[in-house]
C-alpha positions in Angstrom: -3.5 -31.1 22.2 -4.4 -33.6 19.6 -1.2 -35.1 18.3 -1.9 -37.0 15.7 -3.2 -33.5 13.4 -0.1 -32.6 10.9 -0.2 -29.2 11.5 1.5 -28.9 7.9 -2.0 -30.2 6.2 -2.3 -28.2 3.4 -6.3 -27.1 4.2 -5.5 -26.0 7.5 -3.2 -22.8 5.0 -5.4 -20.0 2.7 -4.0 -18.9 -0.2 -1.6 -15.3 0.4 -2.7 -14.0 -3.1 -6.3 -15.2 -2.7 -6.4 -13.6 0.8 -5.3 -10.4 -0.2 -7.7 -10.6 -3.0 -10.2 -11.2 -0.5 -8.8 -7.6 1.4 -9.2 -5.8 -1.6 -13.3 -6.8 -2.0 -13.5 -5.2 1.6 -11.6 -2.1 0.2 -14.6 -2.4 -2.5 -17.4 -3.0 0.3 -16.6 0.7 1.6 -17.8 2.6 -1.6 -21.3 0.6 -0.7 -21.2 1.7 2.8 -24.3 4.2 2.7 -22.4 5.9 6.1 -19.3 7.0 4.7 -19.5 10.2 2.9 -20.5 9.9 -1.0 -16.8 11.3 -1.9 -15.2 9.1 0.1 -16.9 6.4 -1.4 -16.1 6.9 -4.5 -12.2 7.4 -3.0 -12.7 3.7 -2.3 -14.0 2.6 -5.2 -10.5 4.5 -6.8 -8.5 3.1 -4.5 -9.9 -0.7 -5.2 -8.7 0.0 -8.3 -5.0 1.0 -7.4 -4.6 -1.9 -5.3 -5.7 -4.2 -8.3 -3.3 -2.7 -10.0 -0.5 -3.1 -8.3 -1.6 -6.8 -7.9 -1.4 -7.5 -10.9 1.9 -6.0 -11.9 3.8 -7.5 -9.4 1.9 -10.8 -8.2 0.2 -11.9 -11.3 3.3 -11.2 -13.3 5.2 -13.2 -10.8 2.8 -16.2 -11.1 2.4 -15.5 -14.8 6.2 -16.1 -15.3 6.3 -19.4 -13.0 3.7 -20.8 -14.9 5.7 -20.0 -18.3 8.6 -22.0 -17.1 6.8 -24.5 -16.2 7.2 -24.7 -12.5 4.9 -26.2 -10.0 6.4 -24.2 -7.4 3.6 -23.7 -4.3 3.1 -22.5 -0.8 1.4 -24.4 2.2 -1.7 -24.3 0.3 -0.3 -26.4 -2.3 -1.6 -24.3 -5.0 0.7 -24.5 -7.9 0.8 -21.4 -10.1 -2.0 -22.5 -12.9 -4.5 -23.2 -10.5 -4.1 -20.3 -8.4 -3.8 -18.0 -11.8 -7.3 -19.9 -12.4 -8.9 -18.9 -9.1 -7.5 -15.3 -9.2 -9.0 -14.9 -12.4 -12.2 -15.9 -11.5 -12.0 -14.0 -8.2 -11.2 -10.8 -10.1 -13.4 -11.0 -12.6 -16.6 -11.3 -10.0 -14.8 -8.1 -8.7 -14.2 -6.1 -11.6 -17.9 -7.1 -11.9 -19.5 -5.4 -8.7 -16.6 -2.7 -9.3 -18.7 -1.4 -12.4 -22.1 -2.1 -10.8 -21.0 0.1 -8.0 -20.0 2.9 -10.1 -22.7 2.9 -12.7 -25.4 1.6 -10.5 -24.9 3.3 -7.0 -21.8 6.4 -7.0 -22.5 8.1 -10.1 -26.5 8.5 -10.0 -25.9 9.6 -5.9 -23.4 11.8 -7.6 -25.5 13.5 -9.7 -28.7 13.9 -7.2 -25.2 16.5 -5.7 -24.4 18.3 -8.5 -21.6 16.2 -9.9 -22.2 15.0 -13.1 -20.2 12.8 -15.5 -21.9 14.2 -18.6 -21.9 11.1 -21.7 -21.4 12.2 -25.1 -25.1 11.4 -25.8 -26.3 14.0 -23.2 -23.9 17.2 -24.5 -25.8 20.0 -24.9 -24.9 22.1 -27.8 -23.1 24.3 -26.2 -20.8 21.7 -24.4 -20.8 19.6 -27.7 -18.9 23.0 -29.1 -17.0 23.6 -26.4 -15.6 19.9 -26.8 -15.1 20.5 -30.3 -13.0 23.4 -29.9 -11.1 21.4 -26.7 -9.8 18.5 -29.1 -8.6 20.9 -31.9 -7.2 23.3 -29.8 -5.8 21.5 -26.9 -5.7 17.7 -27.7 -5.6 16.9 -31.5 -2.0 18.5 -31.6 -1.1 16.2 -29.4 -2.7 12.8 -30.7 -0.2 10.6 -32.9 -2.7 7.9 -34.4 -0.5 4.9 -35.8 -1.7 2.8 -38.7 -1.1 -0.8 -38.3 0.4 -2.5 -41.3 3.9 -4.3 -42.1 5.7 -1.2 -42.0 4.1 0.1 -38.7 3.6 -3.4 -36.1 1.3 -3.0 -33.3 3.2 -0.4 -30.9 4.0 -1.6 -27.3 1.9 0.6 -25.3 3.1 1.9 -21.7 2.0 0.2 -18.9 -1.6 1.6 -17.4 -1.7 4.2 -20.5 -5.2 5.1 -22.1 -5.1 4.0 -25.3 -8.0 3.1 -28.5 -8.2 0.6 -31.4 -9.7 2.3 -34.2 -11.3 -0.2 -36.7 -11.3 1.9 -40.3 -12.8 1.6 -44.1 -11.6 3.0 -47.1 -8.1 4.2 -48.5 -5.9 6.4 -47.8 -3.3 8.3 -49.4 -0.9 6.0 -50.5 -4.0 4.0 -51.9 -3.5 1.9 -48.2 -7.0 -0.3 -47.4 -9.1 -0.3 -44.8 -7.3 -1.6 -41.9 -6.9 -0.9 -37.6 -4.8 2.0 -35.8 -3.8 2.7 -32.3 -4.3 6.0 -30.9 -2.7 7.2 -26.9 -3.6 9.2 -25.2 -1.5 12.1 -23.9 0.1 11.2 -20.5 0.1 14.9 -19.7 -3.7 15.4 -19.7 -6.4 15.0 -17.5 -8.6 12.3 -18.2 -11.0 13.9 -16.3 -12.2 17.7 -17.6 -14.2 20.0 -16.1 -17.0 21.2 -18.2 -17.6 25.2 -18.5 -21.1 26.1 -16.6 -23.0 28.8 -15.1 -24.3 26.8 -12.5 -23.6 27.6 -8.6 -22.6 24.7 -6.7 -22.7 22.0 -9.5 -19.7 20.4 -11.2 -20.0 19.0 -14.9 -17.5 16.5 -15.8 -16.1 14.7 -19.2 -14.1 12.0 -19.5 -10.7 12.2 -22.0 -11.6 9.2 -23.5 -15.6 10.5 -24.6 -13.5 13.5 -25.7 -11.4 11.2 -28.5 -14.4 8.6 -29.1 -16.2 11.7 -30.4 -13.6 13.2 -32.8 -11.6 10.0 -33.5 -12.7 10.4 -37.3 -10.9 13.7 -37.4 -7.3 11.9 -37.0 -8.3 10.1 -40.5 -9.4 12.0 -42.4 -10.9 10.4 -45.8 -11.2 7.1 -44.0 -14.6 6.2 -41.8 -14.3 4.8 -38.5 -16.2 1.8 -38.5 -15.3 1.6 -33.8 -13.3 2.7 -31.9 -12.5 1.2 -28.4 -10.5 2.3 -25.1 -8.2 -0.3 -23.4 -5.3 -0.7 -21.3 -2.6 -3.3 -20.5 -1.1 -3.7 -17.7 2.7 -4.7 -17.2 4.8 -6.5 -15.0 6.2 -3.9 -12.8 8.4 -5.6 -10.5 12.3 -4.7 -10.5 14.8 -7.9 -11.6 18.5 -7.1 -10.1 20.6 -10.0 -9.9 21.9 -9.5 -6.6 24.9 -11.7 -7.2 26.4 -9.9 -10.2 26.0 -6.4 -9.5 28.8 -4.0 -8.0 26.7 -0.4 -8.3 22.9 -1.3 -6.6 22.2 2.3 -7.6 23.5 2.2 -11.1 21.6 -1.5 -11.7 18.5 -0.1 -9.9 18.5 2.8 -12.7 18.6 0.7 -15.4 15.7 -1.2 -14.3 13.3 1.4 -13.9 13.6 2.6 -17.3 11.9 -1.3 -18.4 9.1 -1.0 -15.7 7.2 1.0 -18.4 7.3 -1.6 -20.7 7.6 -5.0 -19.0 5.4 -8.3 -20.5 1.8 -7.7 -20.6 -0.5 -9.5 -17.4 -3.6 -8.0 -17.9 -5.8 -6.1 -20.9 -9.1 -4.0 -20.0 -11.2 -3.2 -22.8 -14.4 -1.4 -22.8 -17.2 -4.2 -23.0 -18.4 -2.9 -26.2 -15.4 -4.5 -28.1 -16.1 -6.9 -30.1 -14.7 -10.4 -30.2 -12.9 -10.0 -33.1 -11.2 -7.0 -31.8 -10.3 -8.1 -28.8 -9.1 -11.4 -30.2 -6.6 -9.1 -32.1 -5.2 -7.2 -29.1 -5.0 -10.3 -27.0 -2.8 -11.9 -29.6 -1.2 -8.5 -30.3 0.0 -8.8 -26.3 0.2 -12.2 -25.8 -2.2 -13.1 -23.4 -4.5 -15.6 -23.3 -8.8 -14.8 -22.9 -8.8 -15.3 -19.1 -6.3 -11.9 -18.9 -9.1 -10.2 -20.8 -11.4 -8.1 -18.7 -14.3 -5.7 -20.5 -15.3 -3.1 -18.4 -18.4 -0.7 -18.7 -16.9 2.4 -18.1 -14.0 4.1 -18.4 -10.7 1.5 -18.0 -9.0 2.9 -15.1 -11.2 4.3 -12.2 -8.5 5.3 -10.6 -8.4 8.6 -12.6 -11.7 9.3 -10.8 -10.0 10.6 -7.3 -9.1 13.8 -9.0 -13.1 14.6 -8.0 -12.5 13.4 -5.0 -11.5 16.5 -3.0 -13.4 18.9 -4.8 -12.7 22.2 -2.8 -16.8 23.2 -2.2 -17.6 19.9 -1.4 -16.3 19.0 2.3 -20.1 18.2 3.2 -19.4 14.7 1.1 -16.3 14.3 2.6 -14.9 12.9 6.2 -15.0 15.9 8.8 -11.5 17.2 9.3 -9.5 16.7 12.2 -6.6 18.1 14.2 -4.6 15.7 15.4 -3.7 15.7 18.9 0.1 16.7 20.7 1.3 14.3 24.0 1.4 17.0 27.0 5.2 15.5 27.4 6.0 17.3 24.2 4.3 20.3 24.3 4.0 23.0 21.2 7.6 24.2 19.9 9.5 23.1 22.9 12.5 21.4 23.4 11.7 17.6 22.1 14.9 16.6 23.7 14.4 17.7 27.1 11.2 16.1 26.8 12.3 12.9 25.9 14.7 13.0 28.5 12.3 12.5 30.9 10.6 9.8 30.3 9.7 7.7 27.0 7.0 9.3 24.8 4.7 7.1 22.6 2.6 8.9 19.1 -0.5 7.1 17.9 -0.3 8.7 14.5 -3.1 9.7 12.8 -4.9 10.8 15.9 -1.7 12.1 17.2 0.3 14.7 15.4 3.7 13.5 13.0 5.2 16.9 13.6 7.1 15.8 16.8 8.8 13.3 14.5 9.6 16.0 11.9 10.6 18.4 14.7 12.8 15.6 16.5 14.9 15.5 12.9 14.6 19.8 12.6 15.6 20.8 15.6 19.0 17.9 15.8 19.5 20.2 12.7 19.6 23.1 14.2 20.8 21.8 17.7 24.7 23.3 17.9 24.9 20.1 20.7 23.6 17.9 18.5 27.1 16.0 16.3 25.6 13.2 14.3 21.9 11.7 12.6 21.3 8.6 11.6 18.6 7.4 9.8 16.5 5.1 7.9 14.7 5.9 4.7 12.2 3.8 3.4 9.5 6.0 1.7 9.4 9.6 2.5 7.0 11.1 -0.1 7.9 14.5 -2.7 9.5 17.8 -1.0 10.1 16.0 2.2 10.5 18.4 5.1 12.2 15.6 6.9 15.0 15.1 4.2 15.3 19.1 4.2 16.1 18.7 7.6 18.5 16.6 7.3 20.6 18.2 4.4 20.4 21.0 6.5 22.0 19.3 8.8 24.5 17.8 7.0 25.8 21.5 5.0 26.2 22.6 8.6 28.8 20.3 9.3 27.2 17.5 11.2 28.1 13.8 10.5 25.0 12.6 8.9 24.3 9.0 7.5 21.3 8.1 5.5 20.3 4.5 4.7 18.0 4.6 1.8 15.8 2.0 0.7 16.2 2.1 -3.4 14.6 -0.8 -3.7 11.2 0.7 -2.3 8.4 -0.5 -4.8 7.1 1.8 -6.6 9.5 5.0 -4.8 12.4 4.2 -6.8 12.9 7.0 -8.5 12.2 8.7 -6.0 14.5 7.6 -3.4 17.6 8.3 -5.9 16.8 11.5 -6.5 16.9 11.8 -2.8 19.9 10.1 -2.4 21.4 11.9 -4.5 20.4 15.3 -2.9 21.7 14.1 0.7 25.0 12.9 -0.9 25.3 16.4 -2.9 25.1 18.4 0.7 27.8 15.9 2.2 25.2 13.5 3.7 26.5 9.4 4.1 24.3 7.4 2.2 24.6 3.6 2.0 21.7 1.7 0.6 21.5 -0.9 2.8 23.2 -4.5 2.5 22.5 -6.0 -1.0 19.8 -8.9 -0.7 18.3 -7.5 2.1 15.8 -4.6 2.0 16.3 -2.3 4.6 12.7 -1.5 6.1 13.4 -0.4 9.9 12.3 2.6 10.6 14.5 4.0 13.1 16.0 7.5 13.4 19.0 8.5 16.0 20.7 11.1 17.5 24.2 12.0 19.3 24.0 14.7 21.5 26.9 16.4 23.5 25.7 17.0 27.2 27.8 18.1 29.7 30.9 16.1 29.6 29.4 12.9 27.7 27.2 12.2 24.7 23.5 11.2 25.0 21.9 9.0 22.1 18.4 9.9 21.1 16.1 7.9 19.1 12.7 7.6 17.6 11.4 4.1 16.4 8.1 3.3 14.2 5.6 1.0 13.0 5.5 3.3 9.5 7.8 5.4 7.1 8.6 9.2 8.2 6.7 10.4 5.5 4.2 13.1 6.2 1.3 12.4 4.2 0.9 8.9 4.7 1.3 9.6 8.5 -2.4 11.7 8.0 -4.1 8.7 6.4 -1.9 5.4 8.1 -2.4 4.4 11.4 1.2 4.2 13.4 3.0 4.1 16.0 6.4 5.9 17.3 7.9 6.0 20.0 10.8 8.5 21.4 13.1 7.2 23.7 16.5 7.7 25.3 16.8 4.5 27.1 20.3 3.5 26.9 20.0 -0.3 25.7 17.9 0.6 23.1 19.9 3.4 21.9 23.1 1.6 22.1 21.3 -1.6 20.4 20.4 1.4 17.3 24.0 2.4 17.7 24.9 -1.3 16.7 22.3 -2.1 13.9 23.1 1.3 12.4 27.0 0.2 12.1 25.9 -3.3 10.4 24.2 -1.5 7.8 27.1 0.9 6.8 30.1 -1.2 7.7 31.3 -5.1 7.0 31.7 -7.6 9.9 29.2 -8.5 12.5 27.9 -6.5 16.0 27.0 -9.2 17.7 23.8 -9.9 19.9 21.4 -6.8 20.8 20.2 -6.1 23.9 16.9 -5.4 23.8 15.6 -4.5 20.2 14.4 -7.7 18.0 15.9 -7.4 14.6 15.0 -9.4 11.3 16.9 -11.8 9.7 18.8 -12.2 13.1 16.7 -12.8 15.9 12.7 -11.4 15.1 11.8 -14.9 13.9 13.3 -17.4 16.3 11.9 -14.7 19.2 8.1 -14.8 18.2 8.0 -18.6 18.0 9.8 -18.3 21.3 7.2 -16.0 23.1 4.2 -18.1 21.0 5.7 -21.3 23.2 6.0 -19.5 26.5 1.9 -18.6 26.0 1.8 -22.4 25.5 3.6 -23.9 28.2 1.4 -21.4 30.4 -1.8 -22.8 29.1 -0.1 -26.3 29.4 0.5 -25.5 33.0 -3.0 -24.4 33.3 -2.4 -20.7 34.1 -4.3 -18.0 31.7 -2.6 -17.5 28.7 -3.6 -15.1 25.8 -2.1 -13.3 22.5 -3.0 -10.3 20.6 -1.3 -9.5 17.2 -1.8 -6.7 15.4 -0.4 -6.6 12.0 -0.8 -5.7 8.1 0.0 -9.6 6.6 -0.2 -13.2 8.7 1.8 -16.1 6.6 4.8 -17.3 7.5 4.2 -21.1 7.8 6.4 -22.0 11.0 4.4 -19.0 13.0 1.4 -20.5 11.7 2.2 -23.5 13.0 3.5 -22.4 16.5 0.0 -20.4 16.9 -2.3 -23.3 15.9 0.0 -25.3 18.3 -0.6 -23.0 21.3 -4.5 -22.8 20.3 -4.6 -26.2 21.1 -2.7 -26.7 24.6 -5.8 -23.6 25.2 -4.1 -20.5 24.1 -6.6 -17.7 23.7 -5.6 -16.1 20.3 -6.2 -13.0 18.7 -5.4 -11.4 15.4 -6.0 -8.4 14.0 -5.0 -8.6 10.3 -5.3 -5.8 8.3 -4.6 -8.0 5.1 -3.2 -11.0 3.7 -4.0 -13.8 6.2 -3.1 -17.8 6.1 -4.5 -18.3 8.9 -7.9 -20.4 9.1 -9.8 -20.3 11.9 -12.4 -22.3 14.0 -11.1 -26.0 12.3 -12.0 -28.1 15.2 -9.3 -29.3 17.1 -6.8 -26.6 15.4 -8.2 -23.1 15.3 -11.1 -23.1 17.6 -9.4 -20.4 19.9 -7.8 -18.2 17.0 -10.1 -15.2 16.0 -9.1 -13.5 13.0 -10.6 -9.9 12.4 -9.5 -7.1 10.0 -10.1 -3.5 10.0 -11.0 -1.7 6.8 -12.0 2.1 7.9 -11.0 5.3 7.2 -7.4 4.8 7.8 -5.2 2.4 6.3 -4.6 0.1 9.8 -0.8 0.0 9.5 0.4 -0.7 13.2 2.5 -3.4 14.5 1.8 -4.2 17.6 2.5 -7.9 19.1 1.1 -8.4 22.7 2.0 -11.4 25.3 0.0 -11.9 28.1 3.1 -13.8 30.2 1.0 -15.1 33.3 -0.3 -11.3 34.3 4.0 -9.7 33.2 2.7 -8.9 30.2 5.2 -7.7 26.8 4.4 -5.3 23.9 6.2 -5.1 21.2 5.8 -2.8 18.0 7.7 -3.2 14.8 7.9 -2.4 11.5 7.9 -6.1 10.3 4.8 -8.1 9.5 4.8 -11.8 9.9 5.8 -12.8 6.3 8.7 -14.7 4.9 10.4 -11.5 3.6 10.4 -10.0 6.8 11.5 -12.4 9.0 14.4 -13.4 6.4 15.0 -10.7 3.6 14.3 -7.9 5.3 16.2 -5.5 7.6 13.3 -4.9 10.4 13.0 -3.5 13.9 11.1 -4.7 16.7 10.7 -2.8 20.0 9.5 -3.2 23.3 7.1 -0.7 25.0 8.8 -0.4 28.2 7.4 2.0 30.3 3.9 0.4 32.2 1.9 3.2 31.5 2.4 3.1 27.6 2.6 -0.3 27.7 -1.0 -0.6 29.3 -2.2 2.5 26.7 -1.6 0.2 23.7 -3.0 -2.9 25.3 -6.3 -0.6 25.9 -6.1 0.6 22.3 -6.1 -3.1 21.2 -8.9 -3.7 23.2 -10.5 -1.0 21.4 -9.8 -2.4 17.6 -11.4 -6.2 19.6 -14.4 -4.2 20.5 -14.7 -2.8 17.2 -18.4 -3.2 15.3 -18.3 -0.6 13.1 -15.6 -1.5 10.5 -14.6 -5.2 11.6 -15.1 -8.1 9.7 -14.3 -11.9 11.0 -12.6 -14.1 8.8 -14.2 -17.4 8.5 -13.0 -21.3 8.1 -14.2 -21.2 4.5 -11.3 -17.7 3.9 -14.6 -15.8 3.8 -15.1 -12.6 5.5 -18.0 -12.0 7.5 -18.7 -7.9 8.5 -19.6 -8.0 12.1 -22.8 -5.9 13.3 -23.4 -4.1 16.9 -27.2 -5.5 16.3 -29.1 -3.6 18.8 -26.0 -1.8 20.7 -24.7 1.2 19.2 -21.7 0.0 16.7 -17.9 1.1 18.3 -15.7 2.1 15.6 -11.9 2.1 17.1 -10.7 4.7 14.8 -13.8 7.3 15.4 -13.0 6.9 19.5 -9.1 7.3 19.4 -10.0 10.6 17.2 -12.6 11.9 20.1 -9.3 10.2 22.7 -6.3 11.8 21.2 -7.0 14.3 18.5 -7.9 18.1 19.6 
């Protein structure tokens, strides 16, 4: 080990926002991969978008108001918030860049040469160019509400992500009003993407909303000519403010905020790149951003809109091939699930293993006249959640069930109070967790009467029990009715719903307690082994790397010889290969079909080897404002399955890239081998 290196240096640290930045251009990378499915491009491209999205509103913003009160607040990277707000802009901008290139360049032609056209307003034919016509007076014109801009009518504050135009006009009106600019938004409730009418078998004609009101804008003013007209879109911060110290109803305060999210301060402004400067000047100033928030696009402002094309029904030749996933033999079809965990533990690799033991587990403790209590955790569960059904089933037939829901869920909300409030209205407990702390376990339990005693089930996971996410996430879950774990459930469940403290757990790691001070621990045992000079070795699997201190305990044990691997899915502080610091940390991250969402933390331990899963990554907020669960895989057998699977993702050629010292990422090739992709053989491994 080389002492005299401050392991604190700032350069040894890559930016968190930059790095996930950095995870979103490999997001990007996919709709350029020419052997993925053309749809599923495009579904890439869409989702690139999303994710920039949500960047924006919540970690832009955050920056965006740091800088505004002046702070010079930074992370390990020492970037204060101008300078990084500097480098994100130019970052994005590059992106935004290839983004458009990609779309106008690449996916639509390769769209077309299929039959799925995007048809411009300068290629209607005449019969579209009345069919349109007839659209916007029949269906979208009695909708439209242009607003004139003058004293009497200021510049309106536009939703957040809306579709909207700035119409520059000539001549008078009415009133004997000049020439001046109005605003015209689009209808939330339409498409933005409608089908043309056609005679054509197997081909799909397409317009866009927006060519739809460009075209007929100079019907909305009448005696006035429309000298432009211009699509943009601002984006707002989105992210929830509840002073935690002041409230006394989390659910009432939570309420309150969501109805602001729609109109929050403005971070970013798209404009098509036909805009001129004077124009965009205006809506800048009319927003109050500064040019470097200003981003012209050549296209339509928010690709997003594009994935309702995405899973067009005649078109599964363009998409991936579909897959059943697969059913443990343990578990068998429609047996009983608790018999089955009764003999031994039972681990799910979800997507290539089916979620419908997990909803089953919930359905049939429903249904179960032995079964007296649930318990569980709700983080994200999606709409018309069979798994919530379930449980206010069980709950109107007179079992004791108690629901933690997450409210503060980004983004889920409004969701999660609405299903809060349908547990509570069939007699379900629901506590939302303890205030300052987000409660994102997921951990389900149940309290069965056999024979003369009660028997605790449980089922623990990497991911939310939400059943579309568990088709496109990867996960794991396992079932278990080992009685330290259980009991250990037993005890963070009371914590959550009750005041005072359970004391220590037994076997289960648990964030803000004992998760944090646990890894370093079993970081410094991999250490002392190398130290010692027996082999020594790490493998992390995880969504986000960047909680200084852990930083710091890996690049410690890299350098007493500590073999170090880490999958990161995203956001990575980590840098690798600096000589005498990083040289025996690898940092890879899978970007493929499904979204890698597995914890999984694996210790070598001088040939006793542990694995853990979890549903904490190694950030800040989990370690120390989250509620999180982390445990161990017990049994050998499925202990040894996951350390084989990891091996798999190490092996992987197909959809890995390496990050580099520089916080580049480089795409790793098979060269002359054929390339492995992890996720293609645990579908051929587990799946039917």
């Amino acid at each position: 080990m080389t002492d005299d290196i401050d392991l604190k240096r700032p350069d040894l640290y890559i930016n968190r926002e930059l790095s996930l930045l950095e995870f979103n251009g490999r997001v990007l990378a996919q709709a350029l991969d020419a052997r993925l499915p053309l749809l599923e491009r495009l579904r890439f491209l869409c989702i690139f978008s999303t994710n920039l999205d949500e960047f924006f509103e919540i970690r832009v913003a955050r920056l965006q108001e740091l800088q505004a009160l002046g702070s010079t607040q930074a992370g390990p990277d020492q970037l204060g918030p101008s300078e990084l707000l500097a480098a994100i802009g130019a970052r994005v901008h590059e992106q935004v860049d290839i983004q458009y290139r990609i779309l106008n360049d690449t996916l639509l032609p390769a769209l077309a040469e299929q039959g799925i056209r995007f048809v411009a307003r300068g290629e209607w034919t005449p019969a579209q160019a009345t069919w349109v016509q007839e659209f916007f007076e029949h269906e979208l014109a009695p909708m439209l509400s242009p607003l004139g801009l003058d004293p009497a009518h200021p510049f309106p504050k536009v939703l957040n992500k809306s579709l909207n135009f700035i119409v520059a006009l000539s001549g008078t009106d009415a009133f004997g009003r000049r020439s001046g600019n109005a605003v015209v938004q689009a209808p939330r409730s339409l498409p933005r993407i409608i089908p043309l009418p056609h005679d054509e078998p197997g081909q799909h004609q397409f317009v866009f909303l927006s060519s739809v009101i460009h075209a007929h804008v100079g019907q909305l003013f009448p005696g006035m000519q429309v000298k432009g007209c211009y699509q943009f879109r601002v984006t707002r911060n989105s992210d929830l403010f509840v002073d935690e110290e002041e409230v006394d109803d989390l659910l009432r305060a939570v309420e309150g905020e969501l109805q602001s999210r729609r109109y929050g301060d403005a971070v970013r402004l798209e404009v098509a790149d036909t805009c001129p400067q004077t124009m965009t000047d205006y809506l800048l100033a009319q927003v109050g951003l500064e040019p470097i928030d200003l981003f012209r696009v050549n296209g339509p402002v928010n690709l997003n809109r594009l994935l309702a094309v995405c899973d067009l029904p005649d078109r599964p030749d363009l998409r991936f091939a579909p897959f059943t996933p697969g059913l443990p033999v343990p578990l068998g079809r429609g047996g009983n699930i608790f018999a089955a965990i009764a003999k031994g533990d039972v681990l799910l690799h979800h997507p290539f293993e089916s979620f419908l033991p997990v909803v089953e587990f919930v359905q049939q403790a429903a249904s179960d006249p032995d079964v007296l209590a649930i318990k569980q955790t709700l983080y994200r569960t999606g709409e018309a959640s069979v798994i919530v059904d379930a449980l206010v089933a069980a709950a109107r037939a007179g079992k004791e069930v108690t629901v933690v829901v997450e409210l503060r869920a980004r983004f889920d909300e409004e969701a999660n109070i609405a299903l809060a409030n349908r547990l509570q209205e069939a007699g379900a407990h629901v506590v939302y967790g303890v205030v300052g702390y987000k409660t994102h376990a997921k951990m389900s339990l149940v309290v069965r009467r056999e024979g003369r005693g009660l028997r605790h089930y449980a089922h623990l996971g990497t991911g939310n029990y939400h059943l579309r996410t568990a088709r496109l996430y990867t996960d794991y879950g396992l079932f278990t009715c080992d009685k330290a774990i259980t009991g250990d459930i037993v005890r963070v469940f009371l914590q959550l719903t009750s005041l005072g403290s359970v004391g220590a757990l037994e076997r289960l790691l648990e964030s803000p307690f004992t998760l944090h001070e646990a890894m370093l621990a079993k970081i410094e045992r991999e250490a002392q082994h190398a130290a010692a000079g027996r082999p020594a070795r790490l493998v992390i699997k995880l969504n986000a790397l960047v909680e200084p201190r852990i930083i710091q305990a890996l690049y410690a044990a890299a350098q007493v010889g500590v073999e170090i691997e880490l999958l990161v899915r995203g956001m990575c502080a980590v840098r690798p290969g600096v000589p005498g610091v990083s040289e025996r940390i690898r940092v890879r991250s899978i970007v493929g079909r499904f979204l890698e969402h597995t914890r999984v933390f694996y210790f070598h331990n001088d040939g006793a080897p542990e694995v853990y899963c979890g549903s904490a990554d190694w950030a800040e907020r989990n370690f120390f404002r989250r509620v999180e669960v982390c445990f161990p895989i017990s049994d050998p057998t499925l202990r040894q399955r996951v350390i084989d699977e990891l091996a798999l993702y190490l092996a992987d050629t197909a959809q890995a890239w390496e990050l580099q010292t520089d916080g580049s990422y480089r795409r790793l090739e098979a060269g002359d081998a054929p390339p492995v992709s992890a996720q293609q053989a645990l579908l051929q491994r587990l799946a039917d």
